[in-house]
ROLUMNU-690718 format. One record per atom (N, C-alpha, C, CB): x negated, y, z negated. Coordinates in steps of 0.05 Angstrom, whole numbers, plus 5000, padded with zeros to 4 digits. Glycine has a CB too. Layout:
% residues N
XYZ...
***
This chain:
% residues 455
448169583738450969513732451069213723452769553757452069133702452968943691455768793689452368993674456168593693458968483706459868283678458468273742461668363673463468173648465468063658464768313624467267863645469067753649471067683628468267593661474067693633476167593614478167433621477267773605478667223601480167003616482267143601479466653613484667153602488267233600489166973589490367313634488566883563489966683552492066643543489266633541494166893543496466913519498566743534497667253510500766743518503666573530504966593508503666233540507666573516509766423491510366123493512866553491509666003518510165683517512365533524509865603495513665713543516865723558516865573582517866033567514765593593515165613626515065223621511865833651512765063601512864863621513864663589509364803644515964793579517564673556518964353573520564953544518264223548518764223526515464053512521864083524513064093526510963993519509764233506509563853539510864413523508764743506510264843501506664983520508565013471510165123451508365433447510264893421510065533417508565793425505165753411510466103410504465563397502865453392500765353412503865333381501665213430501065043449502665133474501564763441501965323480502165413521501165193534499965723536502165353556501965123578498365103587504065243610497565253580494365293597492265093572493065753599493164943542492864773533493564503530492864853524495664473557496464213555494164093576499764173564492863783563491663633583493163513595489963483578493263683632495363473645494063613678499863523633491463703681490663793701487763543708490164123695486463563735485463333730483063563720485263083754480763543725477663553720476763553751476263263699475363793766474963783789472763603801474664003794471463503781469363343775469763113783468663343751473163083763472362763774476562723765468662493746477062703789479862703798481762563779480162583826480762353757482562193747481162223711482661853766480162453712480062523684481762753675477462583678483762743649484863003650484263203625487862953654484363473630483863673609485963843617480963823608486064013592488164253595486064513622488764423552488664643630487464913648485464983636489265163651484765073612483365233601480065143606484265243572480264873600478164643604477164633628478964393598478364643646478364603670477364923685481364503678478265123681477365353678474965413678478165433660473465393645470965373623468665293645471465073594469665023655467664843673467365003685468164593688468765123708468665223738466465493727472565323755467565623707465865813703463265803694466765963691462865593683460365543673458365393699460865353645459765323715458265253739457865483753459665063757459765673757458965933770456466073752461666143772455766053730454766113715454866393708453066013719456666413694459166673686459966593662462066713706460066363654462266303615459566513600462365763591457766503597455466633581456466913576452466623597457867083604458467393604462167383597457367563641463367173586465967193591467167073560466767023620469267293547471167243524474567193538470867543501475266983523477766863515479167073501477366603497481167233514483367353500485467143493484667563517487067153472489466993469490467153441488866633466492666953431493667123401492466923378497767163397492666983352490766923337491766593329490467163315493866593329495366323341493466033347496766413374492266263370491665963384488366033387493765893421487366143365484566163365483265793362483866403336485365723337483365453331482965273363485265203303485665233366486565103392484765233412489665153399483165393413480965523436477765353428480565933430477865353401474865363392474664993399474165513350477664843398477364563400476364473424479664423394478364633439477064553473474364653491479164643493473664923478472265033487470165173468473565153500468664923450467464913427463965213438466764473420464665423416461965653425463765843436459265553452465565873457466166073469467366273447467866003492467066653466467766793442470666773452466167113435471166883428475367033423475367243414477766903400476467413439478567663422481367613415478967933440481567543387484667453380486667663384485067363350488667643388490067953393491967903363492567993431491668093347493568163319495868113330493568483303497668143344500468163359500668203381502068333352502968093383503068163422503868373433504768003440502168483450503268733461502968703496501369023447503368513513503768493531500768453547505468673535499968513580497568503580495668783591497268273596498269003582495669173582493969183556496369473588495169123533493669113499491468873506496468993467492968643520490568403525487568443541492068193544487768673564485868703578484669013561486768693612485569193544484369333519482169233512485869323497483568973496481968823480480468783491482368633471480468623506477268443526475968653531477668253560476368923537474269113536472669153524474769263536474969213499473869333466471969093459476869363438472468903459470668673459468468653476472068463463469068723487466168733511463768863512466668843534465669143503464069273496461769293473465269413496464569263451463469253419460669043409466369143400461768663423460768503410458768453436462568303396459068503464457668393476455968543492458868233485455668813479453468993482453369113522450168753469456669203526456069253554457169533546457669063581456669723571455769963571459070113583452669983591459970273576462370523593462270473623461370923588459570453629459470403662459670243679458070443672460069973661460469673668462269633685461169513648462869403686464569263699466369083685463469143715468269023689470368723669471768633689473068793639471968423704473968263715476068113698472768083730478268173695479968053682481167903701481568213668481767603693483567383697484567193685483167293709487767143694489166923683487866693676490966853698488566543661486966193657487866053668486866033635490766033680491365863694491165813721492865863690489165883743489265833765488265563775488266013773490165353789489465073792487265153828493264833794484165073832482365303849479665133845482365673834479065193868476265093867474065313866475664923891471065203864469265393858468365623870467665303857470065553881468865843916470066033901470665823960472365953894473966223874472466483864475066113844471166303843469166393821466566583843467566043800465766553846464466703873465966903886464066503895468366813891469767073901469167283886472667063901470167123854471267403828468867503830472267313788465767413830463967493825462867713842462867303823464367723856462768033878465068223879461667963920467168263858469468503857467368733847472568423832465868653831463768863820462769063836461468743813461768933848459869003873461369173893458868743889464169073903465669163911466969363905466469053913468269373880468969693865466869983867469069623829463969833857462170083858461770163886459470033843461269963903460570043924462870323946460169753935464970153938467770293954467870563937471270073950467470653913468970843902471470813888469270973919472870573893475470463880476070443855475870233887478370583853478970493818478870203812482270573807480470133824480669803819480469573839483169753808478369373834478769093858480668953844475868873866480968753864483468563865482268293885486468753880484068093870483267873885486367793904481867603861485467693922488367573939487067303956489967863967489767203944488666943960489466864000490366673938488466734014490266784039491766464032488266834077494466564037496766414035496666144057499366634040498665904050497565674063500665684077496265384042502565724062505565704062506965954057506365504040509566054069511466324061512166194030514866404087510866284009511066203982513166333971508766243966516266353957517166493949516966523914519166453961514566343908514666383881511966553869515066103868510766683890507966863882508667113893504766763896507167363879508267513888505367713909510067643861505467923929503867883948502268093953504967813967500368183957498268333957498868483992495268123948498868724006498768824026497068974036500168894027494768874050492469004057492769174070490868904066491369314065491769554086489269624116491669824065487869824109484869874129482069704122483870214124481869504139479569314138476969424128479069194164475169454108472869594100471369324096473169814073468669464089466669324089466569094067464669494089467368854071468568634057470468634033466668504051472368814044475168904024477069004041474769144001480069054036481369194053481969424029483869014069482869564041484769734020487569674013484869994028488369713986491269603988493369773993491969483965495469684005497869884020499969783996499169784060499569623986502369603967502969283959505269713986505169203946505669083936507868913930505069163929509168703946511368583939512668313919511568553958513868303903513568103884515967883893513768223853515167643889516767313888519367463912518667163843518267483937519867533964522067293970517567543990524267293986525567143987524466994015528167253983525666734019523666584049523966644074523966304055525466914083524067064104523067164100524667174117523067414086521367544079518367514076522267584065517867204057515967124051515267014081516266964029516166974103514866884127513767144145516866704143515267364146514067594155511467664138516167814154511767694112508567764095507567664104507567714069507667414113505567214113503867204143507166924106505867324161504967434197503667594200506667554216504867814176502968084176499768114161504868314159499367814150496267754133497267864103493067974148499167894090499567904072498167694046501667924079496867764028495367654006496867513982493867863994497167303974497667163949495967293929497166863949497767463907497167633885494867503864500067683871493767403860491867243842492267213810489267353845492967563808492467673784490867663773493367643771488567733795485867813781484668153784483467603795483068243770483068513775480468643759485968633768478968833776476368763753476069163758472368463768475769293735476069393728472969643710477969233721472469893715471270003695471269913669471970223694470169913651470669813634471470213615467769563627469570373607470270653611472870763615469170723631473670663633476570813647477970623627477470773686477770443621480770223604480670313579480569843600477670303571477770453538479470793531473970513529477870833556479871193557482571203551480171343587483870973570486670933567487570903548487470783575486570663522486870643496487170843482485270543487484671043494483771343472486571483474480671623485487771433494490971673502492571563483492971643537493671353475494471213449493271273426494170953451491871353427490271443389488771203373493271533360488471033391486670783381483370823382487370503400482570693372479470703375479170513397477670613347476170573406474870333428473870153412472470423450473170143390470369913382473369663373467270053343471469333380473569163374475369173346472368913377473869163323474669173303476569373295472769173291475969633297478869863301480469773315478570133314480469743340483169653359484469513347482869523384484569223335486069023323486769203294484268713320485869343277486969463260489669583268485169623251488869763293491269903307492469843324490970083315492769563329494269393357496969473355494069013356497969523328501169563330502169873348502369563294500170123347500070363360500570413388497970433357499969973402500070093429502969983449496969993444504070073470506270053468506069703481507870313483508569603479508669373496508269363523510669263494507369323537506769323571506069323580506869363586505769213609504269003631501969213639506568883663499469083650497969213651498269303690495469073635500269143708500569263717502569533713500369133730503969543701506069863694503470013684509369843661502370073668501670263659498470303669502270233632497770083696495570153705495170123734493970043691495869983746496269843780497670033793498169523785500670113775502270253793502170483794504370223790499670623783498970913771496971013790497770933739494570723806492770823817493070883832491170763818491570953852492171113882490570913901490871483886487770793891485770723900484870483898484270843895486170323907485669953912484969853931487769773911482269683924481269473940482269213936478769463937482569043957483168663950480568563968487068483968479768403954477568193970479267943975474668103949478667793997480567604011479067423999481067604043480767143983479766953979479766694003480866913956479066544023479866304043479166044029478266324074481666044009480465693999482765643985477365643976482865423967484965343950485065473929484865113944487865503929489165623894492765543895488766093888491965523865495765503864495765593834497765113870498765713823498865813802500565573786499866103804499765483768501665213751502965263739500765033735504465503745506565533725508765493722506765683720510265233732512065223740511464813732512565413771514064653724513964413727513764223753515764373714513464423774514564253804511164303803517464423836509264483810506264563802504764413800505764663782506264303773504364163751504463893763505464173717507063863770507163553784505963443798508763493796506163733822504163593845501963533851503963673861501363693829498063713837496963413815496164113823498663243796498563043779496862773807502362973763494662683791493062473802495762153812490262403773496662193785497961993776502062003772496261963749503561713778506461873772507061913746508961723782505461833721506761683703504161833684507461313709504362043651503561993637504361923612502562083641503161793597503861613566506061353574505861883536507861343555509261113567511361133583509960953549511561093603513661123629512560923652513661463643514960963656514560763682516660793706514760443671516360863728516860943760517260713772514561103777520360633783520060413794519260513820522360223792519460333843519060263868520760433885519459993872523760433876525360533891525960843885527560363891523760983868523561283857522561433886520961313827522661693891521061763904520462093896521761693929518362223891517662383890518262463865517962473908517662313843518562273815515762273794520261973815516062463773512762383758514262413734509362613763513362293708515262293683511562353663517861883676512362513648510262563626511162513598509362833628510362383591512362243566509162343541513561743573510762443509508462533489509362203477508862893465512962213476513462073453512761813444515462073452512661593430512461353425513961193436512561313404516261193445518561133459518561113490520361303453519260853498517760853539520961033551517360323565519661153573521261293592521361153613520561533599523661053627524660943653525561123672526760763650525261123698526761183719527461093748526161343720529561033751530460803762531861013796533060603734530060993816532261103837532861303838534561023837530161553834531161823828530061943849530561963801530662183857529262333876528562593874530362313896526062593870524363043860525563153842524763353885525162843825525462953790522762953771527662733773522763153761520263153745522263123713518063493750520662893697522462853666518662853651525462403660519662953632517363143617519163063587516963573630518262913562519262923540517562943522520762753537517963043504515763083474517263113446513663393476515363263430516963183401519663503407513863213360518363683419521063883418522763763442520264263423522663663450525563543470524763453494527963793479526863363514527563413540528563413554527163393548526163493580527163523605528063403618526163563617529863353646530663263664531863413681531763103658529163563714530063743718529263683753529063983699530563723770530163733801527663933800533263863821525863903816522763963818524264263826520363753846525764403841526864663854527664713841528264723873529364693816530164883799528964893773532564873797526264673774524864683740524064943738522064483732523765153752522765443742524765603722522265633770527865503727528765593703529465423678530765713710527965293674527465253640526365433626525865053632525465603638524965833605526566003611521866003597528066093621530766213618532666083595532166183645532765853607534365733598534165513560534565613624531765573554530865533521529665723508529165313517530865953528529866233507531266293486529866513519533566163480535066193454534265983443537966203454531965723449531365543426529865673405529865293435530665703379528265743357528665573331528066063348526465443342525665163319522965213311525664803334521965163289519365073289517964903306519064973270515564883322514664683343513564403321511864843366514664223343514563903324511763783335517763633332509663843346506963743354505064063356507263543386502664103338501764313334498464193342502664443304496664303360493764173358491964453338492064093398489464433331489364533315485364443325491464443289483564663311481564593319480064353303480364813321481064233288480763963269482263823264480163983247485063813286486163653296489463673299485263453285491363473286493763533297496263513277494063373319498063573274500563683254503263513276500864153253503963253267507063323276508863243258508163183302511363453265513663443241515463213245515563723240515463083233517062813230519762903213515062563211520163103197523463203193523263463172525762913177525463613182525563873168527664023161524564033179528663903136530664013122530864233108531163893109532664423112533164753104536064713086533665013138534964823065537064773036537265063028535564573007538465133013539565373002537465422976542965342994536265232962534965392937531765142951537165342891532364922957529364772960529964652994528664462931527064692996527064563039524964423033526164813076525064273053522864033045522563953081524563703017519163843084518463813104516263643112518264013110517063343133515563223123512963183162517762933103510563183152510163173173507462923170509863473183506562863192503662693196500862903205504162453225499562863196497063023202494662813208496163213175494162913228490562823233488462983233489862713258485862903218483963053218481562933231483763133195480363023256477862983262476362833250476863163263474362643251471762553249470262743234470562493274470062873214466763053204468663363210462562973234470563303203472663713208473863673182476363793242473963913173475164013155478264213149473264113150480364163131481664363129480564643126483064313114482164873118481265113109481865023081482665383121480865203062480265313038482365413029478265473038485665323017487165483018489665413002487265533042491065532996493965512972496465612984493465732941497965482973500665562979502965762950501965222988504665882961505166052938508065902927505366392948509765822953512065792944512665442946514065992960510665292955511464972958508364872933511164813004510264532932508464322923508264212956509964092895506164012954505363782973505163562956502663812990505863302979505463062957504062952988508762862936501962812980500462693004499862463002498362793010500462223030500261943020498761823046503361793011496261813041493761663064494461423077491061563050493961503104495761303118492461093130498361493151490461283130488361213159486061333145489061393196483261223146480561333148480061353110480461683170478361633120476761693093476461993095473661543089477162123076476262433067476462463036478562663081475162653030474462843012476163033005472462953018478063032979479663282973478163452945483163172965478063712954476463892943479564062926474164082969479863962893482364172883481964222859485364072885481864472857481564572838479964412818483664652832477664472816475564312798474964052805476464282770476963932824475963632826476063522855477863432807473763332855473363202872475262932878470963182867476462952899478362622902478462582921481062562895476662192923476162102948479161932950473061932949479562002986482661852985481161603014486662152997483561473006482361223031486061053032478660903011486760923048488660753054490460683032487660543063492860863020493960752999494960942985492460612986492661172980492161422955494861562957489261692961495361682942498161892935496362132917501261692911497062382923496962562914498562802905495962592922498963002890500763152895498663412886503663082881499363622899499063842899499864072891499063832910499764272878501264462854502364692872498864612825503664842874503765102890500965212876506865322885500165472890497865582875494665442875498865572847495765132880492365112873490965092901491264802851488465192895486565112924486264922925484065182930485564862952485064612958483664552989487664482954482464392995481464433019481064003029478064683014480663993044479063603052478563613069480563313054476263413072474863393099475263163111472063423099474163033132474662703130471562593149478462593151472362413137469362193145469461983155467762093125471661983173472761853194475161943203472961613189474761903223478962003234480061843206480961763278482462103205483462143175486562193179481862413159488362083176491462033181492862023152491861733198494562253144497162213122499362373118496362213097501262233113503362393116504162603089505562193123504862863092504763003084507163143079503263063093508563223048511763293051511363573037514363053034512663773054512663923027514664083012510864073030515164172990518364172975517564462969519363932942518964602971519064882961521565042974516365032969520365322962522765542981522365673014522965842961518965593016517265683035515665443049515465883021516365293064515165063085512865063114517664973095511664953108510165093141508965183140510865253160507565243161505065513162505565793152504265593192507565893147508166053135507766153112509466033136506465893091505565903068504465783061506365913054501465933078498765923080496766143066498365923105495566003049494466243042491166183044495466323012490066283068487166163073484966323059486366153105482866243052480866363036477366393055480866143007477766063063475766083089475265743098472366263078473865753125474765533141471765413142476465603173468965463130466765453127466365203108465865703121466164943110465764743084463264793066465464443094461564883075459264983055459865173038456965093068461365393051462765633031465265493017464165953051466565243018468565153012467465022989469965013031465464852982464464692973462964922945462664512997460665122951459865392933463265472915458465712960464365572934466665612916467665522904467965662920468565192918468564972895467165032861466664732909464764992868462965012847463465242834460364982856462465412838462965682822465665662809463065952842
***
């Protein structure tokens, strides 16, 4: 038996707004420390990567997410594979995939094993060890499905709780299931040995593809994403947890917390204060995360978390920051800070006109990274070098830009640049079609960029 693994990367980028976007979820913001070393920070994902690669598990384990945020994967977590998901279809399509993927590219067998889990668990290494013997555990028991549960520190009303049932040979069986309990409630679970839900769950690999087959999809990766639109939207517990009969939980005894929430994110912060802000004396229980250029003050506040960036902000009592994504689910803007696996996009202004829109943003490009290979149908660009040195590859010609250069750009023509030093310019573009939206990529390879060039 062979044991795989899937990290659950997807999001829309709600929960810890106004820094994450649907671009940029929360499990890519660096604002967690590094278990390594307490006052370095990386995004969840990063933080994650490590732990597993110390368990020595990243080698057997693919990154689900949407195709979105593939670049934004390959930046932080440069080698690892991706199953991009074509569209979102919730996380039973997400844990599909990681199958179909598992199967297809990473040569495991119907009889396997897959532990699927979230990316965001803030947890130390013992964790990883836990996940690592659900395997073992499933075959051994006979069980459709293991499960991880954590043992609870506090009556938590914001996790939802795992109920063990008959003690077996290092598993219980599960009796059921209660979700985000209110705080009695949550103090009785918690008497009766009730489990903090993990949302981890490791799985046949066989039995998930089958499931697919009932939908009319294929198992191999490449079919599935052809036919991602076939499968319905929904959770992989509805259409799989609440169906089985036969659950095991393995008890985790160590630290975990889920960050999904701004009060979370706070606490677990090394520091009160990131970018420019500043906490006076008479603050208490106050942390301000500032993206913008602009300093943030707070003067005399108490279990406020203020969080600002280029899409807005916050200013929210640590107890009720969980409804901000309720509450900016009717925002729809384009996101004004985008990272990118060769670096970063922010929109500095974006005007929507009736026959021309125009949009002006700053871009940075990596040290030795390249754009893609690629044309637009319905805009010009006019580009004016702010920083560094790169290489623009357009249509037939070579143009070196450096501190000063102006360019403009045709709708239609290819075009691609690299840079040869961190590379900074601002970038406008005029058409009927603005944005990523009108993109037309050819390929992201500079050697194949450069041949095509030529040819």
């Amino acid at each position: 038996m062979m044991m795989y693994y899937g990290l659950l990367s997807g999001g829309t980028g709600r929960r810890l707004w106004p820094l994450s976007n649907e671009t940029r979820p929360k499990q890519y913001l660096k604002l967690v420390n590094r278990e390594t070393n307490s006052m370095e920070r990386c995004s969840m994902l990063q933080r994650v990567w490590e732990q597993l690669t110390e368990a020595k598990i990243a080698d057997y384990t693919v990154i689900t997410a949407g195709e979105s945020q593939a670049e934004l994967i390959r930046s932080q977590v440069p080698g690892a594979r991706i199953a991009a998901e074509p569209s979102r279809r919730d996380t039973f399509g997400a844990v599909l995939l990681s199958c179909a993927y598992i199967h297809s590219r990473m040569g495991a067998g119907r009889g396997d094993y897959a532990v699927l889990m979230p990316v965001d668990p803030y947890t130390e290494g013992a964790y990883f060890e836990a996940v690592k013997k659900l395997g073992d555990v499933v075959k051994r028991s006979g069980m459709e499905i293991g499960l991880l549960g954590a043992a609870p520190s506090y009556p938590a009303t914001k996790y939802g709780y795992i109920l063990p049932g008959e003690r077996k040979d290092g598993y219980f069986k599960v009796q059921g299931f209660v979700e985000k309990p209110k705080a009695d409630e949550a103090e009785k679970l918690v008497c009766k040995g009730a489990l903090w839900n993990c949302g981890v769950f490791c799985v046949r690999i066989g039995d998930i593809l089958d499931r697919g087959a009932a939908y009319g999809v294929p198992e191999d990766y490449e079919g599935l994403c052809r036919s991602y639109e076939k499968l319905p939207q929904i959770s992989f517990d509805y259409e799989v947890l609440e169906k089985a009969e036969q659950l095991a939980v393995v008890e985790f005894q160590g630290f975990w917390k889920d960050l999904g929430t701004w009060e979370a994110m706070a606490d677990q912060m090394s520091t009160d204060t990131v970018g420019r802000a500043v906490v006076s004396d008479t603050c208490r229980n106050t942390q301000i995360i500032n993206e913008l250029k602009a300093p943030v003050v707070a003067v005399g506040t108490r279990d406020l978390v203020i969080a600002a960036g280029p899409d807005g902000i916050l200013v929210a009592d640590k107890s009720e920051a969980s409804k901000v994504k309720e509450l900016t689910a009717d925002f729809h803007m384009r996101p004004m800070f985008e990272e990118r696996r060769w670096g970063t996009l922010e929109t500095l202004d974006d005007t929507e006109a009736p026959q021309t829109s125009t949009l002006t943003r700053k871009i940075r490009i990596y040290d030795g990274m390249n754009s893609s290979y690629h044309y637009h149908e319905n805009r010009d660009e006019i580009w004016t070098v702010l920083k560094g040195r790169a290489e623009l590859l357009l249509e037939g010609n070579k143009i070196s830009l450096s501190p000063g250069k102006a360019v403009c750009i045709r709708r239609n023509q290819r075009h691609a640049v690299k840079a040869f030093q961190d590379f900074e310019y601002i970038e406008i573009h005029v058409g009927t079609s603005v944005g990523n939206e009108d993109i037309h990529r050819i390929t992201f390879e500079w050697d194949e960029i450069e041949l095509t060039h030529i040819l």
